[in-house]
MDTraj code that builds the backbone (N, CA, C; nanometers):
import mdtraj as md
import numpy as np

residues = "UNK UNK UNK UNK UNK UNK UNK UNK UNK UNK UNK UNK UNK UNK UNK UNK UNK UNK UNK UNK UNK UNK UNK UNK UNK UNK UNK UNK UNK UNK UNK UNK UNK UNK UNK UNK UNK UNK UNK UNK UNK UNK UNK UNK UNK UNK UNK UNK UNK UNK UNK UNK UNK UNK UNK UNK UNK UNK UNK UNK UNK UNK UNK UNK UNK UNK UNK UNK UNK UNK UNK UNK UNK UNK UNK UNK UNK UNK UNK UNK UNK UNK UNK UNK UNK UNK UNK UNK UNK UNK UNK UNK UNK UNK UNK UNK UNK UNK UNK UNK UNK UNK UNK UNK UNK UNK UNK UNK UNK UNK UNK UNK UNK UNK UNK UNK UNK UNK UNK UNK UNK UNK UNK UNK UNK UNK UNK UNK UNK UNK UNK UNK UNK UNK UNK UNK UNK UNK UNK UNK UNK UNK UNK UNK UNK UNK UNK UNK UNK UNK UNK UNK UNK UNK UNK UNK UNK UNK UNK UNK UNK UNK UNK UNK UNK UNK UNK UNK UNK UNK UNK UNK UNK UNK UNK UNK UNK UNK UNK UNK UNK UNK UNK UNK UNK UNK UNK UNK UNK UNK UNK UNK UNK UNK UNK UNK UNK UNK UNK UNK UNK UNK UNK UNK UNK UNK UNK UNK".split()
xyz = np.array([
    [-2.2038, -1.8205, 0.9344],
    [-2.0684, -1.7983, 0.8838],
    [-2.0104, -1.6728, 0.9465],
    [-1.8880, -1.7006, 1.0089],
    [-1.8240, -1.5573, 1.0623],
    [-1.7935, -1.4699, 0.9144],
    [-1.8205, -1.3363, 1.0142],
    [-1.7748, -1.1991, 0.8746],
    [-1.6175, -1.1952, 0.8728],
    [-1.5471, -1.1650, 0.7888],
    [-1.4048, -1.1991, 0.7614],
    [-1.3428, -1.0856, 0.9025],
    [-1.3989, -0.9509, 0.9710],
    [-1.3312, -0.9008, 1.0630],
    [-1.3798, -1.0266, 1.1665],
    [-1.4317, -1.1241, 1.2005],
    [-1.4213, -1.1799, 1.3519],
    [-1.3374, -1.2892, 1.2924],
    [-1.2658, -1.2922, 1.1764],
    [-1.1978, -1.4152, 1.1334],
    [-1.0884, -1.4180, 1.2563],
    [-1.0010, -1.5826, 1.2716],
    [-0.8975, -1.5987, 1.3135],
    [-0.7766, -1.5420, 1.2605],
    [-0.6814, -1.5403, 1.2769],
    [-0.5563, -1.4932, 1.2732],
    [-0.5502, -1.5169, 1.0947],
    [-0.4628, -1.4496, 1.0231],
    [-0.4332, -1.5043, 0.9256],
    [-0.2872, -1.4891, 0.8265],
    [-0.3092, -1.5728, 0.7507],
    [-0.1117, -1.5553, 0.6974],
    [-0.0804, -1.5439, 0.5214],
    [-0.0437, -1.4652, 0.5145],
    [0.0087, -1.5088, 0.3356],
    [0.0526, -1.6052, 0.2887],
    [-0.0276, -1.6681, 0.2052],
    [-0.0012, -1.7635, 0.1506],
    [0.0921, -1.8372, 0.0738],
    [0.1670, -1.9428, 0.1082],
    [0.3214, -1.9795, -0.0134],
    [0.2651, -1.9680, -0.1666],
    [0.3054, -1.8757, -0.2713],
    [0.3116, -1.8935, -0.3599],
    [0.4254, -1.9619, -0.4573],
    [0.4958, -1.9968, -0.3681],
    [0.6593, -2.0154, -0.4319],
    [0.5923, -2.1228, -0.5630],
    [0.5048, -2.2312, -0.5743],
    [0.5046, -2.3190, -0.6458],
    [0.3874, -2.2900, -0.7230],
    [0.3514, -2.1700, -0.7671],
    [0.2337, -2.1201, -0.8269],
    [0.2833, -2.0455, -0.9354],
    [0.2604, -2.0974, -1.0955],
    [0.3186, -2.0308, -1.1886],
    [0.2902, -1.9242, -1.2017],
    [0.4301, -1.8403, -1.1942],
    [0.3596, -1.7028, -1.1788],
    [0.3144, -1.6260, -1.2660],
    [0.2448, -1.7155, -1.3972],
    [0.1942, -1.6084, -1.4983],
    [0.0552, -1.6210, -1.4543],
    [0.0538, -1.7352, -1.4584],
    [-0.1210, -1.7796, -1.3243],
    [-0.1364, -1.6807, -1.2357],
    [-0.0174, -1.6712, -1.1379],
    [-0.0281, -1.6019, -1.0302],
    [-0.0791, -1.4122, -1.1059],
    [0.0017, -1.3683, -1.2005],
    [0.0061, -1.2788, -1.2624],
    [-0.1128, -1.2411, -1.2920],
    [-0.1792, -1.3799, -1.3614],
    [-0.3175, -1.3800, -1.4380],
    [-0.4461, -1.3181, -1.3029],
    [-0.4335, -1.3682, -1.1770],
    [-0.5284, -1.4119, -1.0731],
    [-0.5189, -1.2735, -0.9995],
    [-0.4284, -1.2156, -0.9682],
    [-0.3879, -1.0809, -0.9143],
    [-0.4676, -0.9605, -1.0139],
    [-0.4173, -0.9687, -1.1216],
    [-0.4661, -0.8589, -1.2006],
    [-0.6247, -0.8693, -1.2080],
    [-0.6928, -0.9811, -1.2151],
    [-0.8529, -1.0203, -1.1832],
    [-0.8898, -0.9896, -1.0590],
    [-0.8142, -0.9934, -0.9523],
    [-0.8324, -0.9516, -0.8468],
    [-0.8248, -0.8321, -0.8061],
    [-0.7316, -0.7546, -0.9138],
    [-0.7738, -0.5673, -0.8924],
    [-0.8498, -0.5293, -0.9564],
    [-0.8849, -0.6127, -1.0779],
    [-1.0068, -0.5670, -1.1437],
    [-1.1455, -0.5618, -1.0787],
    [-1.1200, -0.7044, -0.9996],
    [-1.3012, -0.6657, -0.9767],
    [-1.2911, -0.6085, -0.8255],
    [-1.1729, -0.6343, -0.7460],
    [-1.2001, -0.6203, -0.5871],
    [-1.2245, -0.4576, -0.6128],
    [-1.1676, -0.3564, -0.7260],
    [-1.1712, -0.2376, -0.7399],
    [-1.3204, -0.1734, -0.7446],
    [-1.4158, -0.2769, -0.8451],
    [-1.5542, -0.2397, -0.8655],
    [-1.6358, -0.2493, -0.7625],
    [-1.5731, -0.3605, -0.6751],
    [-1.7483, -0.4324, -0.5680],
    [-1.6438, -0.4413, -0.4338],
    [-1.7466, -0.4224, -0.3120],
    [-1.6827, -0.4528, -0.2254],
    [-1.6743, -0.5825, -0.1655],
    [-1.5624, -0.6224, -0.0350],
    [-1.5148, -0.7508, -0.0709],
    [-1.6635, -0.8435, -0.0208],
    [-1.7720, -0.8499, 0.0071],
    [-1.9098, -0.9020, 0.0530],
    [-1.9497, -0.9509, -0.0825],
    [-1.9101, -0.8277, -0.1659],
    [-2.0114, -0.8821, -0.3549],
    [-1.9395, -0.9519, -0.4051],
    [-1.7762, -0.9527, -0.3985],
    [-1.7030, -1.0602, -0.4878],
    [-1.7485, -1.2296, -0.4220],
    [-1.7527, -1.2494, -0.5610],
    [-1.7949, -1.4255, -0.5100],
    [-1.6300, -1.4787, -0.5889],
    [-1.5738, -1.6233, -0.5117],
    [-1.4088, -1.6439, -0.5519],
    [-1.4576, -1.7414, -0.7140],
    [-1.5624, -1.8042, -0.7622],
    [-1.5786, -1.8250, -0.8603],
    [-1.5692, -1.7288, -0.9738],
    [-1.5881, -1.5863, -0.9657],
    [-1.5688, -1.4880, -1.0832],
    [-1.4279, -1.4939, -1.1114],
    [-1.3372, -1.4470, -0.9959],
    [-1.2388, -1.4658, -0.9927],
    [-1.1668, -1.5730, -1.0462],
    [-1.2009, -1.6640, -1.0149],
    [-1.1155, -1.8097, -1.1181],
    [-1.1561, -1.7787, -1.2838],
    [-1.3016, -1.7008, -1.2940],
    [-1.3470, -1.7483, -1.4320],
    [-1.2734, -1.6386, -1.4968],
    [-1.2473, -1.5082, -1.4147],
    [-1.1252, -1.3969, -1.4807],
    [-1.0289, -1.4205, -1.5229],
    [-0.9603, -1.5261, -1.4222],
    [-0.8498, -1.5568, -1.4337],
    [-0.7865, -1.7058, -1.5476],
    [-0.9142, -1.7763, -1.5714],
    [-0.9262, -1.8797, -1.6259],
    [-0.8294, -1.9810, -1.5705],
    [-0.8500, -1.9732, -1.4329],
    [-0.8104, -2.1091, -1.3591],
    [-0.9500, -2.1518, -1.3061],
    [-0.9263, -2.2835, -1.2425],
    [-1.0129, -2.3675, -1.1708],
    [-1.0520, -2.2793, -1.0378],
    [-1.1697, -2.3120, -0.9628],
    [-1.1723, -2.2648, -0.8154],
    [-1.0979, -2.3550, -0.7596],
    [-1.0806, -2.4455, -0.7968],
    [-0.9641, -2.6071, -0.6988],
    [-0.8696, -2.5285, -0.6875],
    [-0.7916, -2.4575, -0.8011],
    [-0.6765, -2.3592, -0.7900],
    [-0.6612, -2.2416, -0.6942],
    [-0.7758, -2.2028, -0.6823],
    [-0.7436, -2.0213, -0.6122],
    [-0.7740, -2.1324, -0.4807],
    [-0.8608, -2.2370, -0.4506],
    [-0.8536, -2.2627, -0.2851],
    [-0.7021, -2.3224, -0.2497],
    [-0.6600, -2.4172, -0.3724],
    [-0.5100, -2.4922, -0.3356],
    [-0.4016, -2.4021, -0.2601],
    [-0.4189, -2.2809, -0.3727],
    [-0.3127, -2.1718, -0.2997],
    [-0.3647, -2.0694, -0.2714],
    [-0.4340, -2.0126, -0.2383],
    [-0.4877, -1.8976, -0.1512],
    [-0.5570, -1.9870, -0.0422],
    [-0.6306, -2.0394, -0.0101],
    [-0.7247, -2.0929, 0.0952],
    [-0.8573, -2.0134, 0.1028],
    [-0.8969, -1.9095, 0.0795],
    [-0.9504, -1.8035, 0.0957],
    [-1.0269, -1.6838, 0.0228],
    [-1.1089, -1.6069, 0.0457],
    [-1.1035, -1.5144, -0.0424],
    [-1.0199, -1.3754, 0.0456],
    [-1.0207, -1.3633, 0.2052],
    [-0.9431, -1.2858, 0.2762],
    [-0.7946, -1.2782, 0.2055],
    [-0.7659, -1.4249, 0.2084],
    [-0.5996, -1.4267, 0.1541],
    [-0.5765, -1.4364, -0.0079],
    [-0.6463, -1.4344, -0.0441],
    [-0.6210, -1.4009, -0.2037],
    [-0.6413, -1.2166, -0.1643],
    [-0.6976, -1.1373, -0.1340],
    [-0.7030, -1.0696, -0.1255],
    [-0.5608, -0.9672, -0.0949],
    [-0.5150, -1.0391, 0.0243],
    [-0.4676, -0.9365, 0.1090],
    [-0.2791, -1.0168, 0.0042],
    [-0.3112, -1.1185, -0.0522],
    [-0.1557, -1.1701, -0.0849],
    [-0.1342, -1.0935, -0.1960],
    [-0.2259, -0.9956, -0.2744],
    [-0.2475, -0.9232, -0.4277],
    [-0.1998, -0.7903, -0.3337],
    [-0.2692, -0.7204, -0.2103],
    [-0.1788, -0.6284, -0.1969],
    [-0.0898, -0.6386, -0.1671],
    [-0.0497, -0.7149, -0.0874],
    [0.1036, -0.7266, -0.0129],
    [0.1870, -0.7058, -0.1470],
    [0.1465, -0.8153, -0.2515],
    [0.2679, -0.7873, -0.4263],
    [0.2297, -0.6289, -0.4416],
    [0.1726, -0.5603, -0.4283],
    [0.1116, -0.4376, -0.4633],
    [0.2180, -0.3486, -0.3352],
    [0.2254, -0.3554, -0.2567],
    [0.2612, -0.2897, -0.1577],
    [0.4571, -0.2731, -0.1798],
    [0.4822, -0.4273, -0.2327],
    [0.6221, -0.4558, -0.2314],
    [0.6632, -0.3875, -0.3950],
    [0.5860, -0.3697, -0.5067],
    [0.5952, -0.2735, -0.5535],
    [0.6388, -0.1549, -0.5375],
    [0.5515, -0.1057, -0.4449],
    [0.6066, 0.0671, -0.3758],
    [0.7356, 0.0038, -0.3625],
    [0.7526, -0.0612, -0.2609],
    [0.8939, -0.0436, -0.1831],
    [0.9982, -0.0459, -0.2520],
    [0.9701, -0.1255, -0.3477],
    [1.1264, -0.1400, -0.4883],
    [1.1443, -0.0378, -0.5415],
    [0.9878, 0.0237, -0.5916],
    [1.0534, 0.1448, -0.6689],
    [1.0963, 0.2833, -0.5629],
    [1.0521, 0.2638, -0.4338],
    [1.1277, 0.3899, -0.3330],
    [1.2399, 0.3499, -0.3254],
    [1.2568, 0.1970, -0.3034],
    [1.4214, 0.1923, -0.2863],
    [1.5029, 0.2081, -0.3505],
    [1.4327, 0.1609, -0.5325],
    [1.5210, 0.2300, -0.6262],
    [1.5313, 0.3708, -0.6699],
    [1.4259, 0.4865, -0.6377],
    [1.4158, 0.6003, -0.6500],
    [1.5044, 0.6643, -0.5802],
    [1.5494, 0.5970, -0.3928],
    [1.6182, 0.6325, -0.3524],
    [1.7665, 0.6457, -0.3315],
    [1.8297, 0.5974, -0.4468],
    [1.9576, 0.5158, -0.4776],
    [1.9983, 0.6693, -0.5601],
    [2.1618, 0.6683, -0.4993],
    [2.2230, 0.7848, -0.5165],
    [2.1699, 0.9252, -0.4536],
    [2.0885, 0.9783, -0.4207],
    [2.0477, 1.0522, -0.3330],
    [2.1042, 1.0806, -0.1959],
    [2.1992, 1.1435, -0.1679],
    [2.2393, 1.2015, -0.0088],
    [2.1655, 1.2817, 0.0434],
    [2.0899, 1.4126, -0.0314],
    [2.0580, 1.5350, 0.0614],
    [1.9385, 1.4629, 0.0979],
    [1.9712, 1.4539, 0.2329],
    [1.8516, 1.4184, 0.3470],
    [1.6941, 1.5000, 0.3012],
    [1.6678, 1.6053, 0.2917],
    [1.5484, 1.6488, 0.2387],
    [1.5041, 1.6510, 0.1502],
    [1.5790, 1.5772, -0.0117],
    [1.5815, 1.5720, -0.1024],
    [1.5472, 1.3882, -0.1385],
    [1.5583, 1.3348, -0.0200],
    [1.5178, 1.2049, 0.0001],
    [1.3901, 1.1491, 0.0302],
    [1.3657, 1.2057, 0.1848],
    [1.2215, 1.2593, 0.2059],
    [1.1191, 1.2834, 0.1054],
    [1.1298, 1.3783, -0.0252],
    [1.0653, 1.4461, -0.0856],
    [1.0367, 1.3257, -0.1854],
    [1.1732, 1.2727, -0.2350],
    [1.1666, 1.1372, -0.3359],
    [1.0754, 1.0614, -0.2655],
    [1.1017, 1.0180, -0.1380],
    [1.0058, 0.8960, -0.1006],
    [0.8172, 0.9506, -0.0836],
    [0.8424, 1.0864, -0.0510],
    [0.6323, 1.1230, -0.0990],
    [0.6330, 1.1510, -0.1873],
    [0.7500, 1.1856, -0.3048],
    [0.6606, 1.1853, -0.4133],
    [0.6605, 1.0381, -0.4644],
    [0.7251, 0.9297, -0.4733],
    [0.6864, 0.7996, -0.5090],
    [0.5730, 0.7874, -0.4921],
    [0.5413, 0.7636, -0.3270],
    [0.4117, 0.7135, -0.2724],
    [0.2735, 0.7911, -0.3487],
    [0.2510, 0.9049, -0.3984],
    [0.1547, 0.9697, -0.4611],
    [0.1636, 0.9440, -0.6099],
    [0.2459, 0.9090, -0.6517],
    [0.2692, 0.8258, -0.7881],
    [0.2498, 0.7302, -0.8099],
    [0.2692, 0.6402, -0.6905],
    [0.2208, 0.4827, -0.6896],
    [0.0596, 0.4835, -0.7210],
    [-0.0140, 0.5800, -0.6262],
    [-0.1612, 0.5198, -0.5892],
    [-0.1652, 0.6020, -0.7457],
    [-0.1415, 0.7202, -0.8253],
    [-0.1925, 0.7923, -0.9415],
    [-0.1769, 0.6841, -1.0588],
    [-0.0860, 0.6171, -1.0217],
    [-0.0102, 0.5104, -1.1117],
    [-0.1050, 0.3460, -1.1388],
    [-0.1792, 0.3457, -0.9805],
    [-0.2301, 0.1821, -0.9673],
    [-0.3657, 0.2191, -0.8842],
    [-0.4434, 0.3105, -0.9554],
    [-0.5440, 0.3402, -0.8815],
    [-0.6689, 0.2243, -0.8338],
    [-0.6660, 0.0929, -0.9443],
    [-0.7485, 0.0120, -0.8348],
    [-0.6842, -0.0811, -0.7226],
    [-0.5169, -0.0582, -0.6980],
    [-0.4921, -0.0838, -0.5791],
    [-0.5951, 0.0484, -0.4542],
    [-0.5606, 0.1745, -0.4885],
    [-0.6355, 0.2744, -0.4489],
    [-0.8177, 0.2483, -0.4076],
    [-0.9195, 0.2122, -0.5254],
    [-1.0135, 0.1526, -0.4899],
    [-1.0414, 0.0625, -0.3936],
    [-0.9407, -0.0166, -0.4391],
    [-0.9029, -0.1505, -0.3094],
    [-0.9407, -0.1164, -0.1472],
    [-0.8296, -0.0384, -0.0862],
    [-0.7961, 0.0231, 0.0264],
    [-0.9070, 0.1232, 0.0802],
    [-0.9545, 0.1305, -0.0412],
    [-1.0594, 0.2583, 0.0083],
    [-1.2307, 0.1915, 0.0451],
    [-1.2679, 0.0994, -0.0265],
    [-1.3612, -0.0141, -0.0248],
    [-1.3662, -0.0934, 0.0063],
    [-1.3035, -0.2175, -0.0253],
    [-1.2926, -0.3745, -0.0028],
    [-1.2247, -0.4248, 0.0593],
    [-1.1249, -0.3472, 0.1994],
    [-1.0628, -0.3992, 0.2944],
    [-1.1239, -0.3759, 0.4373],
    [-1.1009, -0.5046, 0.4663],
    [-1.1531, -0.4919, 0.6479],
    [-1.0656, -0.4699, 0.6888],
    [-1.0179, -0.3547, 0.7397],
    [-0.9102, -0.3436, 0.8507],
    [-0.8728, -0.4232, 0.9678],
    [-0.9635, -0.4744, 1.0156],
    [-0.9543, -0.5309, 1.1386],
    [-0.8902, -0.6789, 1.0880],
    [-0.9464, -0.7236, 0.9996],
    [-0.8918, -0.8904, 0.9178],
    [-0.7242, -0.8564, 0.8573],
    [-0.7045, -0.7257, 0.8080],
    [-0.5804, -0.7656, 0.7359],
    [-0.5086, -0.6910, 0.8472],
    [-0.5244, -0.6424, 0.9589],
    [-0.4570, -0.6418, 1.0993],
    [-0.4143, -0.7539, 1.1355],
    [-0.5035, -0.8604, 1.1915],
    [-0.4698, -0.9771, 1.1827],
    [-0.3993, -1.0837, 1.0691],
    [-0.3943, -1.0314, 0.9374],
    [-0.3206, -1.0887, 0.8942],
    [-0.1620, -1.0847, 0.9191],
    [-0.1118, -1.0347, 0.9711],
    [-0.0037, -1.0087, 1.0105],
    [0.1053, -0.9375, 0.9168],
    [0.0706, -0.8696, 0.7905],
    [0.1130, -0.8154, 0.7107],
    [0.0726, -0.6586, 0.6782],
    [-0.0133, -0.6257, 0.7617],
    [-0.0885, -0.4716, 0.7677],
    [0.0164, -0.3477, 0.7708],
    [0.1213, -0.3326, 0.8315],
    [0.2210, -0.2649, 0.7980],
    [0.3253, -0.3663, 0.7666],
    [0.3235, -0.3670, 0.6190],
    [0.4534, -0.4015, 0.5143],
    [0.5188, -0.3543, 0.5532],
    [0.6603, -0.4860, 0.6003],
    [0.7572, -0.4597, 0.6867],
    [0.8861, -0.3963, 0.6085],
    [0.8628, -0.4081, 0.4463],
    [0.9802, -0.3656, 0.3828],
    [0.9537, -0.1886, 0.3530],
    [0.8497, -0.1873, 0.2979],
    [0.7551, -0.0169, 0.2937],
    [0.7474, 0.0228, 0.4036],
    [0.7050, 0.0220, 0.4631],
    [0.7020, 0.0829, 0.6337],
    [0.8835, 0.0896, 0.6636],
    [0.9789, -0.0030, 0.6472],
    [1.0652, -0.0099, 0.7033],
    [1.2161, 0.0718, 0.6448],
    [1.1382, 0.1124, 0.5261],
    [1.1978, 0.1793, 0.4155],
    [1.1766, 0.3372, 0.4779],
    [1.0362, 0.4099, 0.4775],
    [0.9780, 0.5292, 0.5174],
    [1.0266, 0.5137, 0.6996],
    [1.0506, 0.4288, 0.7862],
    [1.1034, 0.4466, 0.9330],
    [1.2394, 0.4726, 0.9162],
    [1.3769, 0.3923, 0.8076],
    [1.4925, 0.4193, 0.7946],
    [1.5028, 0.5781, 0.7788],
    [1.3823, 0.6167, 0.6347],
    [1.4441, 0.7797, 0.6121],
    [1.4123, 0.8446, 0.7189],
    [1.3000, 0.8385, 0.8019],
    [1.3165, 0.8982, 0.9113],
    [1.3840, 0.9329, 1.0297],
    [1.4301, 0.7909, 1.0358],
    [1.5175, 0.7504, 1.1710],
    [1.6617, 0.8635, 1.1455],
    [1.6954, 0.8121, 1.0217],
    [1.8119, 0.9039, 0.9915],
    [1.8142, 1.0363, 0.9750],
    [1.6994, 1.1060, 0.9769],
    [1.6533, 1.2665, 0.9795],
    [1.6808, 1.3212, 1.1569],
    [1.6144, 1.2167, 1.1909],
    [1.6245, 1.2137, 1.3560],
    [1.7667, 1.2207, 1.4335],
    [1.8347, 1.1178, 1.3389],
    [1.9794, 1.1226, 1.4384],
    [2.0468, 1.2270, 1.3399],
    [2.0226, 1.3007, 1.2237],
    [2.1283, 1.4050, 1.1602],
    [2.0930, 1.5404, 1.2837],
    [1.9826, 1.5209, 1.3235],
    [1.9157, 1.6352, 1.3960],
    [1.8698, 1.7226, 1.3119],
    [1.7771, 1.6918, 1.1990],
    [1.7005, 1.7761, 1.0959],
    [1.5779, 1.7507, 1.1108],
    [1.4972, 1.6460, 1.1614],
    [1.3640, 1.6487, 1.1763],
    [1.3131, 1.6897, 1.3496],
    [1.2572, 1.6868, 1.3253],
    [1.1869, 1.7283, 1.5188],
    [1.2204, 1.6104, 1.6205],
    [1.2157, 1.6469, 1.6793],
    [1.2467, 1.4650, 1.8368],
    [1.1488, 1.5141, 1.8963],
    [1.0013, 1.5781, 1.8844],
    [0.9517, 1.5786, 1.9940],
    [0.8414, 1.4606, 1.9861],
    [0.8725, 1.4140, 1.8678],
    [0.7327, 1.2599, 1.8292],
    [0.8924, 1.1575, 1.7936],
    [0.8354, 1.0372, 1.8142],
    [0.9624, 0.9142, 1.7161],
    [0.8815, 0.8829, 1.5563],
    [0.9821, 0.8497, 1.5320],
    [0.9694, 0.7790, 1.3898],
    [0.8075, 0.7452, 1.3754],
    [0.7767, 0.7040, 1.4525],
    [0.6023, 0.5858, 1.3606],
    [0.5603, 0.7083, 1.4289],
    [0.5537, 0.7985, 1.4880],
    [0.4215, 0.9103, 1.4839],
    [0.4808, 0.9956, 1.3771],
    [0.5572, 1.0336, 1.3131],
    [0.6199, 1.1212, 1.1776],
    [0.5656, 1.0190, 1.0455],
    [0.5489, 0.9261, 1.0970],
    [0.4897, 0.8232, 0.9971],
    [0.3952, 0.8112, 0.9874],
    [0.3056, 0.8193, 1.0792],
    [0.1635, 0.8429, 1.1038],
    [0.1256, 0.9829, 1.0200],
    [0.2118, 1.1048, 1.0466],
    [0.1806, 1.2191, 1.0119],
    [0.1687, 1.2055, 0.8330],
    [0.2874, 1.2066, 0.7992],
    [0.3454, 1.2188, 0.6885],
    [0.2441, 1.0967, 0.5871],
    [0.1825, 0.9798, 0.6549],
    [0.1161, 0.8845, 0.5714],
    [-0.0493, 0.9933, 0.5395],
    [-0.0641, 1.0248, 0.6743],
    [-0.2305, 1.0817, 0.6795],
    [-0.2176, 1.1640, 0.5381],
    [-0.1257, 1.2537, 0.5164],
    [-0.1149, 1.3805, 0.3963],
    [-0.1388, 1.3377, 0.2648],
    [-0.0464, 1.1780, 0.2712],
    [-0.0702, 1.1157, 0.1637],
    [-0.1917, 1.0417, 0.1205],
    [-0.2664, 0.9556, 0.2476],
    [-0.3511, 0.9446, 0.2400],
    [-0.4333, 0.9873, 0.1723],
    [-0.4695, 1.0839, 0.2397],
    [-0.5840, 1.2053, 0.2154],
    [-0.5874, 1.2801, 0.1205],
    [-0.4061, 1.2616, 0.0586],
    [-0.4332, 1.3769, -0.0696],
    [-0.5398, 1.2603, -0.2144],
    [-0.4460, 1.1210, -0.1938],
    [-0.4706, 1.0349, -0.2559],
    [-0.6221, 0.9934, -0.2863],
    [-0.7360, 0.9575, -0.1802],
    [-0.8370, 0.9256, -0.1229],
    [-0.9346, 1.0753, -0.2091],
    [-0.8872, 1.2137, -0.1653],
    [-0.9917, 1.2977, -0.2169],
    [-0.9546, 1.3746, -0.3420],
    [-0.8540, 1.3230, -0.4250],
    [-0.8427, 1.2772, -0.5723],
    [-0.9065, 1.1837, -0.6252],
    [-0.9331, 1.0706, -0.5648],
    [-1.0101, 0.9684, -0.6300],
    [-1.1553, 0.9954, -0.6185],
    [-1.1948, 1.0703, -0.5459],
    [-1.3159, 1.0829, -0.4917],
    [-1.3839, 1.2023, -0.6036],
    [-1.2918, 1.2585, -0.6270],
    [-1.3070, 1.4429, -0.6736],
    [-1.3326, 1.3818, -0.8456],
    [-1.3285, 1.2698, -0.8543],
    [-1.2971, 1.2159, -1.0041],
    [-1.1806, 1.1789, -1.0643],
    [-1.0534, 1.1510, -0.9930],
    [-0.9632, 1.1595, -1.0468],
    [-0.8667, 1.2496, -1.1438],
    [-0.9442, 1.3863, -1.0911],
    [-0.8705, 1.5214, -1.1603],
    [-0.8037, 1.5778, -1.0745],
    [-0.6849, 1.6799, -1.1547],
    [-0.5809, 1.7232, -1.0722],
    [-0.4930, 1.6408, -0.9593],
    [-0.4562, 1.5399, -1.0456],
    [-0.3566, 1.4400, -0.9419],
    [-0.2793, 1.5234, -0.8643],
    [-0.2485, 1.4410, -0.7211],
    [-0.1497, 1.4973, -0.6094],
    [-0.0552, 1.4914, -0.6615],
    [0.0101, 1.4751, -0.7888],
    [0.2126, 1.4418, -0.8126],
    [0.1849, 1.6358, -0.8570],
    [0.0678, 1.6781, -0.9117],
    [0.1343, 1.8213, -0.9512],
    [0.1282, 1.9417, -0.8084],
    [0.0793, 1.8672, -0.7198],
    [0.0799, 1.9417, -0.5938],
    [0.2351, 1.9055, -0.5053],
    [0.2732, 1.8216, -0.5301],
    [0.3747, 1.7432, -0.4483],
    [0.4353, 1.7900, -0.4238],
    [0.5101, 1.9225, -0.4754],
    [0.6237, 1.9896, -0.3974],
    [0.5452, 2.1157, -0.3247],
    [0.4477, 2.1611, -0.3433],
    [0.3969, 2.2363, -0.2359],
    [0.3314, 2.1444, -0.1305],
    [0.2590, 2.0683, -0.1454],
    [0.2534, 1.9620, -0.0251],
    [0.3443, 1.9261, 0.0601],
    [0.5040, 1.8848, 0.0210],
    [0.5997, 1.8807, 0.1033],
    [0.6571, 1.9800, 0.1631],
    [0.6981, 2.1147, 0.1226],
    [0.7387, 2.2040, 0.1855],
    [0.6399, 2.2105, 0.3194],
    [0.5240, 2.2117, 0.3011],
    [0.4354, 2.2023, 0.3759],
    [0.4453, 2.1448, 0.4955],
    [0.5000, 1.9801, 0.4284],
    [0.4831, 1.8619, 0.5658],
    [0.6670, 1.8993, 0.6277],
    [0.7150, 1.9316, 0.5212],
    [0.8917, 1.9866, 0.5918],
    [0.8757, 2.0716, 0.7345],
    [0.7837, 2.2021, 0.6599],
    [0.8022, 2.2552, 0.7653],
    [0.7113, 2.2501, 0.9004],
    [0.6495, 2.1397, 0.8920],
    [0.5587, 2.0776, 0.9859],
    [0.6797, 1.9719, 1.0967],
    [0.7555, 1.8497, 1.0248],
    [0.7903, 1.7934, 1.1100],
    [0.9578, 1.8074, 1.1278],
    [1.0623, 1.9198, 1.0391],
    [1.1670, 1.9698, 1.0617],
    [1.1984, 2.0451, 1.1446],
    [1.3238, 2.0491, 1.2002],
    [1.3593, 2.1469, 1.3296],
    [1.3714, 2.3028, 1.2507],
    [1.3474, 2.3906, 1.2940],
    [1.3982, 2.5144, 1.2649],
    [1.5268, 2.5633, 1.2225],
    [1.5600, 2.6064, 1.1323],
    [1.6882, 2.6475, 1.1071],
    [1.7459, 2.7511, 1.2239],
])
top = md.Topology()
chain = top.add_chain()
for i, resn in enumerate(residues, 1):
    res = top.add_residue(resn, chain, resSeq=i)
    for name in ("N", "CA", "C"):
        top.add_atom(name, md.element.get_by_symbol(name[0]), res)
traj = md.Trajectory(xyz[None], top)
């Protein structure tokens, strides 16, 4: 049996015709346990019996245990993006935007920490690369807009583009996120967040 990184290509699955309290039910079983074991120990029968559907069910519409997987973050991911986009609504001052959108993102993972487990354990990178959903095009495309527009006000630096400021600015979060969870989950990053940003400000802003 191939290991899910030499898998073929892969795609998110139509849920459109999957009741979504089912769907609701199968997701939340799926952060429960993908959070405890990594994705090798989950067997997709626990999962149905969490969820109290059939396995006929999770294969009908997932196909998979890769794509049940990766279709629970993607809803997880599009989360963030609603609430940055709604966090970001009414907001003009360009650095005051910025700041809204990292502090969301460090609220999200403090907020949904076995999405957090998830990412940190039970994903093959190389498989949900190939899934073709690895940078969430609405989250990613949300954090490239605030940038892009920092870039053309002439307030952030031009000596990197957008996806290396994205690169930067994700690692901080990353990392603040990752060795909070690690540390025990004490002293969350949201009470560091505004010294963290001044931080990353004056890392990728032009000089006054």
């Amino acid at each position: 049996m191939n290991r899910p990184e030499d898998a073929g290509d892969l795609r998110l699955p139509d849920l459109s015709h999957l009741d979504p309290a089912t769907r609701e039910r199968i997701e939340q079983t799926v952060l429960d346990i993908f959070s405890q074991r990594e994705f090798h120990r989950v067997g997709l029968i626990e999962i149905a019996r969490g969820a109290n559907v059939s396995l006929q069910t999770i294969y009908k519409y997932y196909g998979s245990k890769e794509a049940l997987l990766f279709s629970t973050l993607d809803a997880q991911l599009q989360r963030l993006a609603d609430r940055m986009l709604d966090h970001l609504q009414g907001i003009e001052n360009y650095k005051e935007r910025l700041r809204k959108t990292f502090w969301v993102s460090l609220d999200f993972f403090e907020k949904n920490p076995r999405v957090l487990q998830i990412l940190m354990s039970s994903v093959y990178i190389n498989t949900w690369r190939k899934q073709g959903n690895y940078e969430h095009r609405v989250l990613f495309g949300t954090f490239i807009k605030v940038l892009a527009e920092g870039r053309a006000s002439g307030v952030l630096t031009d000596e990197v583009d957008e996806k290396t400021l994205l690169d930067f600015i994700s690692g901080v979060i990353w990392r603040s996120v990752q060795a909070w969870a690690v540390r025990g989950m004490k002293d969350p990053p949201t009470r560091r967040a505004g010294a963290l940003f001044e931080m990353l400000w004056r890392a990728i802003s032009k000089p006054d």
